[in-house]
Structure formats: C-alpha cells, structure tokens
PDB file of N, CA, C and O in Angstrom:
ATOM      1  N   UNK A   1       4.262 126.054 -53.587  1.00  0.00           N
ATOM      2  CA  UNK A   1       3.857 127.305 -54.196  1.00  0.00           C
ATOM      3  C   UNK A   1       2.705 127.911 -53.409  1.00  0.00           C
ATOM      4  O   UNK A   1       1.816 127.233 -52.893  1.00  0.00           O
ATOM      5  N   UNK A   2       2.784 129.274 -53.352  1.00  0.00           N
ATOM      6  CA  UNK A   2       1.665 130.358 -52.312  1.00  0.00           C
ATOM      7  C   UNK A   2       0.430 130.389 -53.523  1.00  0.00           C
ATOM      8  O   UNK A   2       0.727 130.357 -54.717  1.00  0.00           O
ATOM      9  N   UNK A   3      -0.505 130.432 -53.205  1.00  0.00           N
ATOM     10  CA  UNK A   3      -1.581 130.908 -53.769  1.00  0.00           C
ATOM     11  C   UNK A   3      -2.638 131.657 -53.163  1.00  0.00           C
ATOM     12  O   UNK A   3      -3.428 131.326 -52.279  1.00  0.00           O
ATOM     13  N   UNK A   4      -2.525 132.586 -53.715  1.00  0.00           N
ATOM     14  CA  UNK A   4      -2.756 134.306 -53.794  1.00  0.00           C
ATOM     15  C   UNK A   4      -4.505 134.414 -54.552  1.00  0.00           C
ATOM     16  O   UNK A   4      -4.760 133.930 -55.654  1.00  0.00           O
ATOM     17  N   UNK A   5      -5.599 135.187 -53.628  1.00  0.00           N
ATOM     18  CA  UNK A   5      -6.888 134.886 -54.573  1.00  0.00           C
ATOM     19  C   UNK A   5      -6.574 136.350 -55.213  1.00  0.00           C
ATOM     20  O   UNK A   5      -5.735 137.060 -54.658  1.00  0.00           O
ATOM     21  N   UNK A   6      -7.240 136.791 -56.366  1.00  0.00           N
ATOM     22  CA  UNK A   6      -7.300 138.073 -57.083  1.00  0.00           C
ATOM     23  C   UNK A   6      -7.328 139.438 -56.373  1.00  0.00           C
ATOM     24  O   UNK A   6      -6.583 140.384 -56.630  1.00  0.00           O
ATOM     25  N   UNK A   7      -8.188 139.405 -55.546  1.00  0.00           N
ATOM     26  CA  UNK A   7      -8.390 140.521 -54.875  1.00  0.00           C
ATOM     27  C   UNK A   7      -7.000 140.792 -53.780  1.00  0.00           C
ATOM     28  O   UNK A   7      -6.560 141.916 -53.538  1.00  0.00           O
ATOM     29  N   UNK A   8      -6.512 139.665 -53.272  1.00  0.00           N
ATOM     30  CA  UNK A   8      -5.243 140.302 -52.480  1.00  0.00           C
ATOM     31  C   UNK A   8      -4.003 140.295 -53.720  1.00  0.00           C
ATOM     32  O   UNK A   8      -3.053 141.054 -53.529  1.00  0.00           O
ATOM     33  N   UNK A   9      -4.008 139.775 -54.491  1.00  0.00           N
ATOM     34  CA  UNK A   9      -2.929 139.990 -55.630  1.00  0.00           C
ATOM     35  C   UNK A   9      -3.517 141.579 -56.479  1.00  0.00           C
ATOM     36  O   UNK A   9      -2.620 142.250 -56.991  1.00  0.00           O
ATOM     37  N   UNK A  10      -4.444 141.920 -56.554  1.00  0.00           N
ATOM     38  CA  UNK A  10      -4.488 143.445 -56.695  1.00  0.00           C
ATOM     39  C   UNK A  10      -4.167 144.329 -55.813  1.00  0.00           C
ATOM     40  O   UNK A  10      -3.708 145.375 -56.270  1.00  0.00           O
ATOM     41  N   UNK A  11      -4.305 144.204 -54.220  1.00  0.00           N
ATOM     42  CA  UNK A  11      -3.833 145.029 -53.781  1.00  0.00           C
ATOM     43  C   UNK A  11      -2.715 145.519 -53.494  1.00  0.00           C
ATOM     44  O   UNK A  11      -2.350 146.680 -53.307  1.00  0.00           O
ATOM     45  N   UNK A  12      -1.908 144.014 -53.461  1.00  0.00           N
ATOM     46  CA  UNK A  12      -0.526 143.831 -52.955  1.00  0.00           C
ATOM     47  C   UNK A  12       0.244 143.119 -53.931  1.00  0.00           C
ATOM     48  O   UNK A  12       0.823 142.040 -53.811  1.00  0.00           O
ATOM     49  N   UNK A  13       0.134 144.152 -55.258  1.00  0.00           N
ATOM     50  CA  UNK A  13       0.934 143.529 -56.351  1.00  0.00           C
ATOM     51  C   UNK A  13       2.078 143.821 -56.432  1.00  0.00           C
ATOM     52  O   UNK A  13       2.719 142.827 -56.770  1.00  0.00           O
ATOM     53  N   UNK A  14       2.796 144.823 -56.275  1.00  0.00           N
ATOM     54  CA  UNK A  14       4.110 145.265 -55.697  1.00  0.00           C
ATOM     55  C   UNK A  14       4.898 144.092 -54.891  1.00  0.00           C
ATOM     56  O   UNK A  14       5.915 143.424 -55.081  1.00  0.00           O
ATOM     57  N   UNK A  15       3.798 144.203 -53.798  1.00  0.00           N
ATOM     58  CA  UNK A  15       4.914 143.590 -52.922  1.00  0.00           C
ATOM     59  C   UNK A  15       5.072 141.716 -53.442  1.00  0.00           C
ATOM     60  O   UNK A  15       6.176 141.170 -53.458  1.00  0.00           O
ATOM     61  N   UNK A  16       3.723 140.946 -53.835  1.00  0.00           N
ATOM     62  CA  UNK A  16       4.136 139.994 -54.499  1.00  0.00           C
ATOM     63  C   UNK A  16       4.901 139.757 -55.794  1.00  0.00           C
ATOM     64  O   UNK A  16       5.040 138.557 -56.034  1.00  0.00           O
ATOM     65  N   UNK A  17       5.654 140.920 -57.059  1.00  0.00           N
ATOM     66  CA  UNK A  17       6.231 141.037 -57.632  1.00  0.00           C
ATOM     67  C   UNK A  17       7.665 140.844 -56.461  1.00  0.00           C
ATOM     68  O   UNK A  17       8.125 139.730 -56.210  1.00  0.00           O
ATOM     69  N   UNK A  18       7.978 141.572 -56.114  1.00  0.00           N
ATOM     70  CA  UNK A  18       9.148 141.886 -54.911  1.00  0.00           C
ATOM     71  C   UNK A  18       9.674 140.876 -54.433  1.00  0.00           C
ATOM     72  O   UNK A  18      10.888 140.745 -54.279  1.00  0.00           O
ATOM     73  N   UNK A  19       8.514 139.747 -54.040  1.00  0.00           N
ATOM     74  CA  UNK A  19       8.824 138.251 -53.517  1.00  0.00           C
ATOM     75  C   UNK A  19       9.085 137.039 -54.384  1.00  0.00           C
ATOM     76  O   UNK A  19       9.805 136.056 -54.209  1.00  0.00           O
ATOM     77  N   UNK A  20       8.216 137.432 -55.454  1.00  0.00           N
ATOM     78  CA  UNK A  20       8.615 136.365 -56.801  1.00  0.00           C
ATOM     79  C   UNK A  20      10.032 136.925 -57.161  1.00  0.00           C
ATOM     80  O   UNK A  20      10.724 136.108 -57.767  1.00  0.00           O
ATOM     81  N   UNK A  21      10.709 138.333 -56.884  1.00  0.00           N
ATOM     82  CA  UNK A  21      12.176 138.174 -57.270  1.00  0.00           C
ATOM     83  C   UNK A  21      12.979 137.983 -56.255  1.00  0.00           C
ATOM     84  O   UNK A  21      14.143 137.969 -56.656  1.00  0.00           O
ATOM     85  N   UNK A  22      12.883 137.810 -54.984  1.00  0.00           N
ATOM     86  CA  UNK A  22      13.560 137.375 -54.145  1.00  0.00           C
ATOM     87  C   UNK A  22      13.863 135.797 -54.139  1.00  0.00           C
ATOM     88  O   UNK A  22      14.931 135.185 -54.162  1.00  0.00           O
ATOM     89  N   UNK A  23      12.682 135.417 -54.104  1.00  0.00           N
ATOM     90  CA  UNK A  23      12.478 133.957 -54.117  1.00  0.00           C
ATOM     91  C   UNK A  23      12.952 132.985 -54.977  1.00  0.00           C
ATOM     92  O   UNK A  23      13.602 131.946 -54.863  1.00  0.00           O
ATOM     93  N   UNK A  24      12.295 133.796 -56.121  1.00  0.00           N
ATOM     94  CA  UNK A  24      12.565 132.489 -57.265  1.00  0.00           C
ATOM     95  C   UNK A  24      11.262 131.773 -57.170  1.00  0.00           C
ATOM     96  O   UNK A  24      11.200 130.711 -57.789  1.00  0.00           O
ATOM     97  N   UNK A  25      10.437 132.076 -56.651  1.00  0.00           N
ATOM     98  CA  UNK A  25       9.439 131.180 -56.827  1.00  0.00           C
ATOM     99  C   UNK A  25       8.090 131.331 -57.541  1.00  0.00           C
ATOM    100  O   UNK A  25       7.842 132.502 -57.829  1.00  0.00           O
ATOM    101  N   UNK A  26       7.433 130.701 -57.793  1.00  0.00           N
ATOM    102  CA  UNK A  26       6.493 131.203 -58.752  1.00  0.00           C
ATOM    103  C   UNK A  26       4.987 131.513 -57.262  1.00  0.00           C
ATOM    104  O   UNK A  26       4.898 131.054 -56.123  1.00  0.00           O
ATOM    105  N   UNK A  27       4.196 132.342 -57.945  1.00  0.00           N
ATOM    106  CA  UNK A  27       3.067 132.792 -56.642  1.00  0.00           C
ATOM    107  C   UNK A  27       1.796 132.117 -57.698  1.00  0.00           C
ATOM    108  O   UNK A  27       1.954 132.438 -58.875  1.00  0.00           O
ATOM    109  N   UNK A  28       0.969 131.518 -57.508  1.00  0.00           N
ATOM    110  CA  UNK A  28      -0.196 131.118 -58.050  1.00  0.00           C
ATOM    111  C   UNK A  28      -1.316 132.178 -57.433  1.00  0.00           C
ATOM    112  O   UNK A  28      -1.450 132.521 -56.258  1.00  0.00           O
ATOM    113  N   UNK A  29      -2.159 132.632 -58.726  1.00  0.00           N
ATOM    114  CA  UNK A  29      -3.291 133.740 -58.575  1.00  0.00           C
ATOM    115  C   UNK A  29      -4.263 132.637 -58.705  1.00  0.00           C
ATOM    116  O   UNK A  29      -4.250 131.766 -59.575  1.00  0.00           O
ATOM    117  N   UNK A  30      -5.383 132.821 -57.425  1.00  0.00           N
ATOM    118  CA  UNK A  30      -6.433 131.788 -57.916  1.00  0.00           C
ATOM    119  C   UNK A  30      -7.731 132.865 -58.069  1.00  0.00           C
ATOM    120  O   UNK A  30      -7.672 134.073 -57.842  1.00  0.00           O
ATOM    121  N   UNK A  31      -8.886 132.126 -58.503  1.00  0.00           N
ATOM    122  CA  UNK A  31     -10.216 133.034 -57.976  1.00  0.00           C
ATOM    123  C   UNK A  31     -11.186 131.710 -57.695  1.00  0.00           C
ATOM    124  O   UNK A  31     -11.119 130.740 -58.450  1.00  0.00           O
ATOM    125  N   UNK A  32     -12.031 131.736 -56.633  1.00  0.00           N
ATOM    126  CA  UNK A  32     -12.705 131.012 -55.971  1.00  0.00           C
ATOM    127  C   UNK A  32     -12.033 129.957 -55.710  1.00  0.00           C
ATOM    128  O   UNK A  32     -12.325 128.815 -56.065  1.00  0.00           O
ATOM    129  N   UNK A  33     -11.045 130.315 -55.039  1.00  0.00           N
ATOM    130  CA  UNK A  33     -10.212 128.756 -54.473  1.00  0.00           C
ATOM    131  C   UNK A  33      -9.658 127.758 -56.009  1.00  0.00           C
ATOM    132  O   UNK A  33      -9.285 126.588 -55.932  1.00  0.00           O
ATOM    133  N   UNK A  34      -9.716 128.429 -57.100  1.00  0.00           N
ATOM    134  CA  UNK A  34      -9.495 127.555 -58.602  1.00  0.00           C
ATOM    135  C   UNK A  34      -8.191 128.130 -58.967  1.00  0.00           C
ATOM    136  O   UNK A  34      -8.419 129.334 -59.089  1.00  0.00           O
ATOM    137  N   UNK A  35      -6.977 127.921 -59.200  1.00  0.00           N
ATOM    138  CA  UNK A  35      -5.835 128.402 -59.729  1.00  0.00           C
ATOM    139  C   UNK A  35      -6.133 129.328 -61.257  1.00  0.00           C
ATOM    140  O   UNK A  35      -6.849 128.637 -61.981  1.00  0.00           O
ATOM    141  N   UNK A  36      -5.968 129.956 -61.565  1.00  0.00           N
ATOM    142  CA  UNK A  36      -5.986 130.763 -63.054  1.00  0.00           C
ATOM    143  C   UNK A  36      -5.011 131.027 -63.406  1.00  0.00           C
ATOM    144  O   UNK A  36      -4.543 130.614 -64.467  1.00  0.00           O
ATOM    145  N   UNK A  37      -4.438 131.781 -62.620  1.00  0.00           N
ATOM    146  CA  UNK A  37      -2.642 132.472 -63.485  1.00  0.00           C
ATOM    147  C   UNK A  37      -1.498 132.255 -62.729  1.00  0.00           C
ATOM    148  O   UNK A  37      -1.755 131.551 -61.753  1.00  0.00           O
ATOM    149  N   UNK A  38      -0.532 132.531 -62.791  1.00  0.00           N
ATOM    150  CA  UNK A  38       0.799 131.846 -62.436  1.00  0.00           C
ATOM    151  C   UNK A  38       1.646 133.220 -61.989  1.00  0.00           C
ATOM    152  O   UNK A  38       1.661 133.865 -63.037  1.00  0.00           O
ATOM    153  N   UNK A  39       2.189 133.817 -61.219  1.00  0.00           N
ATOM    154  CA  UNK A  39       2.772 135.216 -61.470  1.00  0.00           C
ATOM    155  C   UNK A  39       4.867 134.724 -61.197  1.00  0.00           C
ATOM    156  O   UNK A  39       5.556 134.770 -60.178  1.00  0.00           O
ATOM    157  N   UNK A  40       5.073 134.478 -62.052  1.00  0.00           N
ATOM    158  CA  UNK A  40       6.441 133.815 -62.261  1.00  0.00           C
ATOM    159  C   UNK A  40       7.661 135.167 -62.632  1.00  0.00           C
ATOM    160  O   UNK A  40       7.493 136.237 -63.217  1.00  0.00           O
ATOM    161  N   UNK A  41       8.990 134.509 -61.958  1.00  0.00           N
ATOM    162  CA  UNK A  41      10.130 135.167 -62.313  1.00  0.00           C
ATOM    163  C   UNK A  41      10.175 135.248 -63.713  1.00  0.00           C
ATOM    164  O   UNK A  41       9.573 134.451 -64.433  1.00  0.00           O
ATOM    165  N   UNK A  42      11.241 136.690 -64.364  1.00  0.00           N
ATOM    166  CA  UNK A  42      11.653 136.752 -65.497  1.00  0.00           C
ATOM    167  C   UNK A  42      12.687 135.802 -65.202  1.00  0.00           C
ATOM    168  O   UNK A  42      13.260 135.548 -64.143  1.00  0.00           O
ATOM    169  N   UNK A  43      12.864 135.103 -66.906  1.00  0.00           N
ATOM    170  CA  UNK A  43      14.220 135.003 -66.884  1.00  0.00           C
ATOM    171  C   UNK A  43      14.911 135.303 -68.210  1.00  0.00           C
ATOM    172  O   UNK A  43      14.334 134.761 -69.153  1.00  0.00           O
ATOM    173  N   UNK A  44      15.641 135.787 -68.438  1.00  0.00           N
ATOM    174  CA  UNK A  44      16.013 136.256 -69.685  1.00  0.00           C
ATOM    175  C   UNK A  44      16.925 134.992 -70.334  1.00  0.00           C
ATOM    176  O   UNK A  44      17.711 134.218 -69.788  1.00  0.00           O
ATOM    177  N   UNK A  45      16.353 135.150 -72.140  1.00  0.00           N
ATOM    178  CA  UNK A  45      17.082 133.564 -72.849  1.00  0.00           C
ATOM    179  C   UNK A  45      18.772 134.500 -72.791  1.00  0.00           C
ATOM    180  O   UNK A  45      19.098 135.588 -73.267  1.00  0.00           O
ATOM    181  N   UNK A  46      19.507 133.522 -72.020  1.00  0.00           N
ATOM    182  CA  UNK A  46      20.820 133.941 -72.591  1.00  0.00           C
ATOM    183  C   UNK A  46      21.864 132.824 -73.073  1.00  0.00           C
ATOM    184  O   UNK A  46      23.002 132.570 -72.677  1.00  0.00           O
ATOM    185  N   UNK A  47      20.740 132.014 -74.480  1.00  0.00           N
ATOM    186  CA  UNK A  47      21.029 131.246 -75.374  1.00  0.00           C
ATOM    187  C   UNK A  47      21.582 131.730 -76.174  1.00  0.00           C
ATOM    188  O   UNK A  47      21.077 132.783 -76.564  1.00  0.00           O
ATOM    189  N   UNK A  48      23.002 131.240 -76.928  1.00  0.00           N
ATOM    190  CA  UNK A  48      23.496 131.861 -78.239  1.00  0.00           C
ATOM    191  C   UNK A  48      22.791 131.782 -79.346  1.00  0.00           C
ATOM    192  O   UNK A  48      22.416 130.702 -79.801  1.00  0.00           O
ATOM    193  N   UNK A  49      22.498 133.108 -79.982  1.00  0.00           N
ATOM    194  CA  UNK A  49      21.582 132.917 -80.593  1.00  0.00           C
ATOM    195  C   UNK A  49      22.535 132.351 -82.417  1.00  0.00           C
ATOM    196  O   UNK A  49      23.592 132.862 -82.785  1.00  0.00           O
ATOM    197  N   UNK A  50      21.973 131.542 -83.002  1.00  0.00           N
ATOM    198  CA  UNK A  50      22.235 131.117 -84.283  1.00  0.00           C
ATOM    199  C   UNK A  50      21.931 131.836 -85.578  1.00  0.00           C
ATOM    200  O   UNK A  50      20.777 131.748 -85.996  1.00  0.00           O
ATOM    201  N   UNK A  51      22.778 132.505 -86.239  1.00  0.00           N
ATOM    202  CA  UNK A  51      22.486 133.510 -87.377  1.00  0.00           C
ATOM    203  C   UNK A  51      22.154 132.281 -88.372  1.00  0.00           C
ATOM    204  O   UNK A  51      22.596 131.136 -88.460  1.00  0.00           O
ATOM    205  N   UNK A  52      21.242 132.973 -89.039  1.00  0.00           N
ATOM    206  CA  UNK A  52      21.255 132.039 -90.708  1.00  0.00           C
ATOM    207  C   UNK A  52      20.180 131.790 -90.557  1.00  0.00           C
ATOM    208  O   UNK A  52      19.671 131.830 -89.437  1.00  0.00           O
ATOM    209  N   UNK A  53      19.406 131.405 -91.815  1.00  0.00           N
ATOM    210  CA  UNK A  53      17.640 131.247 -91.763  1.00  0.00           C
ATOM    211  C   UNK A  53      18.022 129.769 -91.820  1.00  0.00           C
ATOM    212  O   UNK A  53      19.129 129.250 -91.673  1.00  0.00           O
ATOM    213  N   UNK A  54      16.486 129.061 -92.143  1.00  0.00           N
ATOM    214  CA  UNK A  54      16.399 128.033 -92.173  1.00  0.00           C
ATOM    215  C   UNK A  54      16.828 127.192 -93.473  1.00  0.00           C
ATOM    216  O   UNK A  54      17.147 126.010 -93.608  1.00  0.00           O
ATOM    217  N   UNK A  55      16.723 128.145 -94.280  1.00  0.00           N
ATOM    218  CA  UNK A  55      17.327 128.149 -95.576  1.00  0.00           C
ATOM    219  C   UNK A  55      18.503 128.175 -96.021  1.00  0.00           C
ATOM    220  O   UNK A  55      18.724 128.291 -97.227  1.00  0.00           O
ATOM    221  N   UNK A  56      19.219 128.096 -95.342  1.00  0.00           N
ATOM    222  CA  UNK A  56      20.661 128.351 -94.982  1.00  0.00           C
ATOM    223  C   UNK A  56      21.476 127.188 -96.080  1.00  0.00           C
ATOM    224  O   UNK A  56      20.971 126.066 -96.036  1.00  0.00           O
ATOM    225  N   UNK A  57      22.562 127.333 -96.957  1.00  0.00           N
ATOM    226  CA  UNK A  57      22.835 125.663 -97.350  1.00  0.00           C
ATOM    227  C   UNK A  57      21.954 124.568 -97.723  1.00  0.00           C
ATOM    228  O   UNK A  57      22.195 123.361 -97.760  1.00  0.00           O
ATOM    229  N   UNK A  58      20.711 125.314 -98.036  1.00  0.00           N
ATOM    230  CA  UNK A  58      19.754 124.541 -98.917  1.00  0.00           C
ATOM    231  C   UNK A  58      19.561 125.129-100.069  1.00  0.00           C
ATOM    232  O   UNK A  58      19.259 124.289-100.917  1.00  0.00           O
ATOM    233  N   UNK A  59      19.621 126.753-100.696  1.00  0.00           N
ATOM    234  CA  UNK A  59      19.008 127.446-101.650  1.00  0.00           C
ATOM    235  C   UNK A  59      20.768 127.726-102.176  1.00  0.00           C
ATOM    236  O   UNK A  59      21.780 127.773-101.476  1.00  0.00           O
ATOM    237  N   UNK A  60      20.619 127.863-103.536  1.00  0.00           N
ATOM    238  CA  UNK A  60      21.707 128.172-104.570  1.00  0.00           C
ATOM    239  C   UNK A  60      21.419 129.448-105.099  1.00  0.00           C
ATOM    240  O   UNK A  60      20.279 129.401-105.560  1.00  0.00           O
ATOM    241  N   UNK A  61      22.007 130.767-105.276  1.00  0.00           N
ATOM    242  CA  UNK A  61      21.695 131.377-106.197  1.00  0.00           C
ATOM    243  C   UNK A  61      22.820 131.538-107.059  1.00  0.00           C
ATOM    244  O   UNK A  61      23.997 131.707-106.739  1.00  0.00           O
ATOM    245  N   UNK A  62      22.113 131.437-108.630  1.00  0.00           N
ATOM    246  CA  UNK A  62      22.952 131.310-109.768  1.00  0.00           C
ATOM    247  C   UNK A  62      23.298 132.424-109.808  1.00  0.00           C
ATOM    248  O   UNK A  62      22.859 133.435-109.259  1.00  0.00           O
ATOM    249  N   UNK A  63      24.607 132.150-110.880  1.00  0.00           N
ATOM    250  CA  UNK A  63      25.537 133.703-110.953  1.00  0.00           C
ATOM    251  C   UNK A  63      24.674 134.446-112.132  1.00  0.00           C
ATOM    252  O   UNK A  63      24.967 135.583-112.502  1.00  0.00           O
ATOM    253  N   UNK A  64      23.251 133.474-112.858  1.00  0.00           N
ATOM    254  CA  UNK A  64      22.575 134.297-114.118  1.00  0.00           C
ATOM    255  C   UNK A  64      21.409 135.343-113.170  1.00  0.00           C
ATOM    256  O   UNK A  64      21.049 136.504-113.364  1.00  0.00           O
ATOM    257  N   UNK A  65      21.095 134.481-112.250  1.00  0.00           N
ATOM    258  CA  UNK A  65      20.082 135.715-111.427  1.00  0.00           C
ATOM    259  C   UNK A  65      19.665 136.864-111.527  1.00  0.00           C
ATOM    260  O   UNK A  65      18.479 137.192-111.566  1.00  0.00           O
ATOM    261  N   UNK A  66      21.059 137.916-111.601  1.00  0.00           N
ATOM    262  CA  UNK A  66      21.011 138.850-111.641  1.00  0.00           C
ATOM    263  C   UNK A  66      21.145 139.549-113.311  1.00  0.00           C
ATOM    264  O   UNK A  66      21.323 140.732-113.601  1.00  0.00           O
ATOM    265  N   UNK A  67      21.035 138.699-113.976  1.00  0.00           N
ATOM    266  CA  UNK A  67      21.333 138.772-115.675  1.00  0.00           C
ATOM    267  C   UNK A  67      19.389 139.356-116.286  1.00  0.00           C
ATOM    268  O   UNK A  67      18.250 138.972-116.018  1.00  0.00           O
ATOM    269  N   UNK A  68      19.932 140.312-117.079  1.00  0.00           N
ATOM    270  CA  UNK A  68      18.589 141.018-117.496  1.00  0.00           C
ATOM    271  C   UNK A  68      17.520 140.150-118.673  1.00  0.00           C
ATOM    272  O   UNK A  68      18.017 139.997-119.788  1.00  0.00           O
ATOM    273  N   UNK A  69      16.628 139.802-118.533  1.00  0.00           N
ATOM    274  CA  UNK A  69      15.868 139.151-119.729  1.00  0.00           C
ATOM    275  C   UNK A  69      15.627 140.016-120.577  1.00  0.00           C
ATOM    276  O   UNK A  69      14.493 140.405-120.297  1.00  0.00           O
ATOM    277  N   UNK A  70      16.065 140.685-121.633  1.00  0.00           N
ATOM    278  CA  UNK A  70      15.643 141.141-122.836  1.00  0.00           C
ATOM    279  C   UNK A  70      13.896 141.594-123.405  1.00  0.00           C
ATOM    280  O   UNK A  70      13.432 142.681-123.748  1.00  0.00           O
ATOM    281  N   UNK A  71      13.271 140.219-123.304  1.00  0.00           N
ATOM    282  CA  UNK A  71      12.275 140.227-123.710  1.00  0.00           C
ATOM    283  C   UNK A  71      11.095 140.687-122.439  1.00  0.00           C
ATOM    284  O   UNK A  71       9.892 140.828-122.661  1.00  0.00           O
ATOM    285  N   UNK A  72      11.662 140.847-121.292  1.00  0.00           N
ATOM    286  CA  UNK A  72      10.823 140.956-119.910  1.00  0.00           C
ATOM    287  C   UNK A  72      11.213 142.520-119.925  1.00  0.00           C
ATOM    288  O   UNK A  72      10.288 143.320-119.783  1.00  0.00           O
ATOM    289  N   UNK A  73      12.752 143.088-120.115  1.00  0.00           N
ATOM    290  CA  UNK A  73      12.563 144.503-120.354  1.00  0.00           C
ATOM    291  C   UNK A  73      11.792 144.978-121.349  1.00  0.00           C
ATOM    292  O   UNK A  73      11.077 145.920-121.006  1.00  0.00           O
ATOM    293  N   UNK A  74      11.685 144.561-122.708  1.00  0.00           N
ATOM    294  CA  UNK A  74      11.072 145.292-123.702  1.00  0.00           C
ATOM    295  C   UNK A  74       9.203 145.215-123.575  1.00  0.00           C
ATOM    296  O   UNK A  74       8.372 146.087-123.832  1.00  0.00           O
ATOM    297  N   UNK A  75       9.008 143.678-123.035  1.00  0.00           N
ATOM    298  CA  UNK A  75       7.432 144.088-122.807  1.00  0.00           C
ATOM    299  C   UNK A  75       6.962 145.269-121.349  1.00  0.00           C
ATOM    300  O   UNK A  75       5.981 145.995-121.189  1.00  0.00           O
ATOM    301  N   UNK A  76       8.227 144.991-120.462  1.00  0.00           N
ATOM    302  CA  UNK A  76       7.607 146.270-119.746  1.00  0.00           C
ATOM    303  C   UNK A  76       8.024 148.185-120.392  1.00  0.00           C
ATOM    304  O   UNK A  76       7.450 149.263-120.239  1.00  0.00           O
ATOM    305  N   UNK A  77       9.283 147.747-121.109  1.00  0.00           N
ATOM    306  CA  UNK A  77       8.715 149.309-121.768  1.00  0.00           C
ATOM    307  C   UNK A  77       7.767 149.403-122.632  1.00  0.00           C
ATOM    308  O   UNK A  77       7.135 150.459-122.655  1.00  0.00           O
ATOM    309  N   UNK A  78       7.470 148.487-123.432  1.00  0.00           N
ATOM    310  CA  UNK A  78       6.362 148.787-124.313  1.00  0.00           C
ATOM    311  C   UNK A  78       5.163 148.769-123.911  1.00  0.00           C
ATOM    312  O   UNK A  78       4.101 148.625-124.517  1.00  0.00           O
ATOM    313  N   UNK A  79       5.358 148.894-123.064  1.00  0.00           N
ATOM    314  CA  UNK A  79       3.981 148.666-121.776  1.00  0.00           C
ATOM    315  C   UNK A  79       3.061 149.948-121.610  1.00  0.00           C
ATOM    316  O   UNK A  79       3.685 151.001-121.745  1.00  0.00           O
ATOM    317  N   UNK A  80       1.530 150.093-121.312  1.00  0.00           N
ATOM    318  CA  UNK A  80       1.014 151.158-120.853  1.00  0.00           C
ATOM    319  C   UNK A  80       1.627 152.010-119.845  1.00  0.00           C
ATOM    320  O   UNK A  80       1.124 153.107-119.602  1.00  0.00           O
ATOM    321  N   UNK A  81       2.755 151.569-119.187  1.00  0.00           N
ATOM    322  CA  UNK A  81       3.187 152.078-118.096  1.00  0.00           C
ATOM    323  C   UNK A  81       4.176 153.314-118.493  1.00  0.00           C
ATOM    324  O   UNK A  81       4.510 154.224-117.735  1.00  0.00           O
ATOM    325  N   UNK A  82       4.536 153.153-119.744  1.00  0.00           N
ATOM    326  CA  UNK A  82       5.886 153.971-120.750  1.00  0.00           C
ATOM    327  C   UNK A  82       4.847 154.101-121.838  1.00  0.00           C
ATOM    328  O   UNK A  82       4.494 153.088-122.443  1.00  0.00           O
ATOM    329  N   UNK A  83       4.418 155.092-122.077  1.00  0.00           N
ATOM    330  CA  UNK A  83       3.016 155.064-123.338  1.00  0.00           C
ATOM    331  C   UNK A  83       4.267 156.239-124.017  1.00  0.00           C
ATOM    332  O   UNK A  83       5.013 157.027-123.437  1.00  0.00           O
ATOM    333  N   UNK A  84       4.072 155.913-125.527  1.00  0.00           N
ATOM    334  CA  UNK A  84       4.896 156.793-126.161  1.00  0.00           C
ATOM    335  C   UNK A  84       4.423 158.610-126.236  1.00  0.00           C
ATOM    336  O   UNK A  84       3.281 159.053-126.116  1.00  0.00           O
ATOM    337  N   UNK A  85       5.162 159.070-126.372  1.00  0.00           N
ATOM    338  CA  UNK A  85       4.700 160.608-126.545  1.00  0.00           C
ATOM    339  C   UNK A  85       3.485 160.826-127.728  1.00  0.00           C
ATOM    340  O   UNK A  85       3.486 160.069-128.698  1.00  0.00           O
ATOM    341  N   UNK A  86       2.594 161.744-127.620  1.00  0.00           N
ATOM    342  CA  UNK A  86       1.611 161.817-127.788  1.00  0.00           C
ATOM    343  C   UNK A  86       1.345 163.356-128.388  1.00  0.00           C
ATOM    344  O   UNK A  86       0.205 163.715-128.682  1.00  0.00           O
TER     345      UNK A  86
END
C-alpha cells in the first residue's frame, strides 16, 4: 500500500481517487510520517437483501386485536376531550 502525506493527498485528490479505481487498491493518508486515514475503493453490498424484521415468526397477532373495548371507547368519549354541549 502507497502512503500519501495530507498535503499531497489535497492537492492531488482527483488523481489519487482515479488510481484507487483503477487499482483496487487502497492509498494510505498519513500526517507526520503516522498513517490516519485509509482512502479505499467503493464497493457496493450486492448481498440479497432479506425482507422480514427480526420479529418475524416470533409475534402472533390475535384475530381479537382489532375488536373495540367498550369501556376504553366510552371513557374516551366521556372524556374532557368530547365535553357535552354547553
């Protein structure tokens, strides 16, 4: 691997982008002779990606779920939120 100090990787960032895609290789940015950053190829994931959460075939929902509680509707109409006419 090349290692590149800051000041010539600012000037000549173009052209070391240009060479990291030719290459394939990764360019190491140092400053004072110390490695810091890495200036590496993309590579794009072209993993199949897996639908379904993690939750998947662990959680049940009952067929009452969607069934209204009576007493949960009537305290929210009787609620300050529905104040009777006045």
């Amino acid at each position: 691997m090349e290692i590149t100090n800051i000041s010539e990787a600012k000037a000549s960032l173009s052209q070391l982008i240009k060479r990291v895609q030719t290459t394939d290789e990764p360019i190491i940015i140092g400053k004072a002779g110390k490695p810091v950053a890495v200036l590496s190829p993309f590579r794009a994931d072209t993993s199949v990606r897996k639908l379904g959460g993690s939750w998947e075939g662990k959680v049940e929902i009952s067929e009452e779920s969607d069934a209204l509680d009576c007493s949960i509707e009537n305290s929210f109409y009787q609620s300050s939120v529905f104040p009777e006419n006045e």
